[in-house]
C-alpha positions in Angstrom: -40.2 -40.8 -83.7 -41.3 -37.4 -83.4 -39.1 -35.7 -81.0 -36.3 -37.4 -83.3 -37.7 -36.2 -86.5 -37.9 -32.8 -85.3 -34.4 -33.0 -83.6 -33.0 -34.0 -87.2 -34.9 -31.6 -88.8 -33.6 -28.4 -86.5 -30.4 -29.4 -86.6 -30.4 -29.5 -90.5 -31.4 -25.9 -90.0 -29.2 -24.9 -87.8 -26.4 -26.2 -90.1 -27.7 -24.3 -93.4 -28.0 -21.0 -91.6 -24.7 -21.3 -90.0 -23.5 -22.5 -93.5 -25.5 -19.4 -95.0 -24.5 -17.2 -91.8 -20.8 -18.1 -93.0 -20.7 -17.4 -96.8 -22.7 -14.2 -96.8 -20.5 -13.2 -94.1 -17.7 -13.8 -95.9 -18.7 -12.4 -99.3 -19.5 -9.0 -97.0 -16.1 -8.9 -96.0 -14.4 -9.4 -99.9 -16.5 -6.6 -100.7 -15.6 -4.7 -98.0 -11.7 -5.1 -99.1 -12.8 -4.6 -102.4 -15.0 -1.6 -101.9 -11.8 -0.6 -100.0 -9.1 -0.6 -102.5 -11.8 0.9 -104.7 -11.9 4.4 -102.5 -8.4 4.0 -101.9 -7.5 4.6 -105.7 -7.4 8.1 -104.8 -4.2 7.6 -103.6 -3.0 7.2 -107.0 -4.8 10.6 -108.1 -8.2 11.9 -109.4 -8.0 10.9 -113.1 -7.9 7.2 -111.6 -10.3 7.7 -109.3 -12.7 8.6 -111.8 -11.7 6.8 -114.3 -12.7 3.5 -112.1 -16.1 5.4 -111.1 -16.4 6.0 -114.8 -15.8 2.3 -115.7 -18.5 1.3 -112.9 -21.1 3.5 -114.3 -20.4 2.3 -117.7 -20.9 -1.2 -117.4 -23.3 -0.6 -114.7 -20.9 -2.4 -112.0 -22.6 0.2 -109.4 -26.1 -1.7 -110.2 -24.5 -5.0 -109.4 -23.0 -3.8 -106.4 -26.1 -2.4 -104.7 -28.3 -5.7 -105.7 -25.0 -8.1 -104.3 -24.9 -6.1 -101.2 -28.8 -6.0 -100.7 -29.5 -10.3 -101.3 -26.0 -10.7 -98.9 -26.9 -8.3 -96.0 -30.6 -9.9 -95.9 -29.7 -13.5 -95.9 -26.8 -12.6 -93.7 -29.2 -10.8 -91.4 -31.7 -13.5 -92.0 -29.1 -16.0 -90.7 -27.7 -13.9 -87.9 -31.0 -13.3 -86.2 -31.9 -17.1 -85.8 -28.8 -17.0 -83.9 -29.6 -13.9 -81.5 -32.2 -14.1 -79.1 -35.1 -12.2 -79.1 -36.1 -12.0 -75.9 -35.4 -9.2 -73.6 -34.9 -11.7 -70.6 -32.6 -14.1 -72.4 -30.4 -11.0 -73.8 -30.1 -10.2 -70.0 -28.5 -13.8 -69.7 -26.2 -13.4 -72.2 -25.0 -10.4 -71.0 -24.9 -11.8 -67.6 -22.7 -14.7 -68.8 -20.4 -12.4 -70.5 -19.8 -10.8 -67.4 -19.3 -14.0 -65.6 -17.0 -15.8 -67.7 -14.9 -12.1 -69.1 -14.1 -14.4 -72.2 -12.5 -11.9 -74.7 -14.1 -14.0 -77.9 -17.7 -14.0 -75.9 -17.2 -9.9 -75.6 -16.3 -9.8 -79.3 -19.2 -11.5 -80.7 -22.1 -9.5 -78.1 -19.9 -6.4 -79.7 -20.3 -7.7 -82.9 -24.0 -8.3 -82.8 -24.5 -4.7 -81.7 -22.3 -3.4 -84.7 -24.3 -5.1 -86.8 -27.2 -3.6 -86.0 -25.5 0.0 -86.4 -23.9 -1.2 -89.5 -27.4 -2.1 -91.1 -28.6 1.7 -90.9 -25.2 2.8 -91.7 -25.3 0.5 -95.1 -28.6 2.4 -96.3 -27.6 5.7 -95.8 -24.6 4.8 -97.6 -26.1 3.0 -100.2 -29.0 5.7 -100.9 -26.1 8.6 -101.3 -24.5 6.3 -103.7 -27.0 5.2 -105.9 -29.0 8.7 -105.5 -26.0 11.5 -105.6 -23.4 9.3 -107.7 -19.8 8.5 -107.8 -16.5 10.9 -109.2 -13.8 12.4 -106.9 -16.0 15.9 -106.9 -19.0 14.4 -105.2 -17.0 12.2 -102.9 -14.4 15.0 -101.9 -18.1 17.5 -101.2 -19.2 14.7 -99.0 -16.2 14.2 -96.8 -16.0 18.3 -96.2 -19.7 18.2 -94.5 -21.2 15.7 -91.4 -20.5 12.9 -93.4 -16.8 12.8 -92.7 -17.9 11.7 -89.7 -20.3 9.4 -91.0 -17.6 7.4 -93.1 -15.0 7.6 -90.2 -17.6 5.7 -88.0 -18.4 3.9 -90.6 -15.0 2.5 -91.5 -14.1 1.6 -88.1 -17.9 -0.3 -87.3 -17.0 -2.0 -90.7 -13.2 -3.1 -90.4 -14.1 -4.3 -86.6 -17.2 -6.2 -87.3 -15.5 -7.8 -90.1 -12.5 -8.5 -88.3 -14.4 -10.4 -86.0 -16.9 -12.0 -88.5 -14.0 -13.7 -90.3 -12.0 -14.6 -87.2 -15.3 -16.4 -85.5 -16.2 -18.0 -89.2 -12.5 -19.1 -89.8 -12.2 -20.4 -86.1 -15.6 -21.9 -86.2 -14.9 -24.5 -89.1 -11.6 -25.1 -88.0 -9.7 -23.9 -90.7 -7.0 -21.9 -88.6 -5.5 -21.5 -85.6 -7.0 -18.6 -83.2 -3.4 -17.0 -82.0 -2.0 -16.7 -85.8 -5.6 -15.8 -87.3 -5.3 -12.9 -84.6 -2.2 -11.3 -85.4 -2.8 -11.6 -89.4 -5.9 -10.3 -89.4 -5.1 -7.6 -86.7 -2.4 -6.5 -89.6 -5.4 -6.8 -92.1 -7.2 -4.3 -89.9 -4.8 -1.7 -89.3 -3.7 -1.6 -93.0 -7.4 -1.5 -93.9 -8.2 1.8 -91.3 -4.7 3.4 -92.2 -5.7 3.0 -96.3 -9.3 4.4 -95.3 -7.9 7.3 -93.1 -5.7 8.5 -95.9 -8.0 8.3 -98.4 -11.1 10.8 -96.7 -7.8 13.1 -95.5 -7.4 13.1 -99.7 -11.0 13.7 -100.5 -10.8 16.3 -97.4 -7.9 18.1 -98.7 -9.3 18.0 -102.7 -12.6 19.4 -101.2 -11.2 22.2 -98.9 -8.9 23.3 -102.0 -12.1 23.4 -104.7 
């Protein structure tokens, strides 16, 4: 009766942080979109811009979004890392299988578990110069003229691929899609989502090198 009870039990938590893995994911990439079309209403000028960045700080939307993003990422990470394994010798296997099989989706998901871990130190430093330095068209536009141009651009791409990926496995995963026609919509979701990003620090480029 042992063994079975703690068969049953692990399996239960294997569900909830796959269930947990899943749903945080997926709230990370909404705000990701979100936090997208947010940066990209520079494209509609710098009186909306600021306006929105305005309406944040006013209702304190900005505080929301840093404590969202904080509980998400740590039970995301939380989730992940019961997943991963933590042993130097059975990393070496899973890379070693990788090589074996050359399974694209097997390639995707090692990538994805080393963006991840770039994306976590990425996330801070963002978050800090956000919560610390502010938000209006100004700051941003001072921020994209300096290193952190390339920050973002790195940042951008880590985010839209790691995403990409998180909501093709998750999707795929729980069967609610097929792989070939998740690919091609959600390859569309990620070129629209780098081109709308691209645009937007070439704005905040062009506002800052004009100031």
């Amino acid at each position: 009766m042992q063994p079975q009870k703690a068969l049953t039990r692990n399996t239960k938590a294997d569900f909830v942080m796959e269930l947990v893995q899943t749903v945080s994911g997926l709230l990370l990439v909404g705000f990701l979109w979100t936090h997208m079309l947010f940066v990209g209403s520079i494209l509609l000028g710098v009186e909306a811009f600021d306006a929105l960045a305005q309406f944040m700080e006013q209702y304190r939307l900005l505080d929301v979004a840093v404590v969202f993003i904080i509980l998400t990422v740590a039970a995301h990470i939380g989730a992940v890392f019961r997943r991963i394994p933590g042993r130097l010798q059975e990393q070496k296997i899973v890379w070693k299988h990788a090589r074996t099989i050359k399974h694209s989706d097997t390639w995707s998901w090692l990538f994805q578990a080393v963006t991840g871990s770039a994306m976590l130190v990425l996330i801070i430093i963002h978050v800090f110069t956000v919560v610390y330095a502010g938000i209006d068209s100004k700051m941003s536009a001072d921020r994209v003229n300096s290193w952190m141009l390339w920050f973002y651009l790195v940042f951008l791409l880590l985010a839209e691929y790691h995403a990409s990926v998180g909501i093709y496995r998750a999707l795929i995963k729980w069967g609610f899609l097929k792989r070939h026609s998740l690919k091609r919509v959600l390859s569309v979701v990620t070129v629209c989502t780098i081109a709308l990003g691209c645009v937007s620090l070439w704005i905040f480029y062009w506002l800052g090198d004009t100031a």
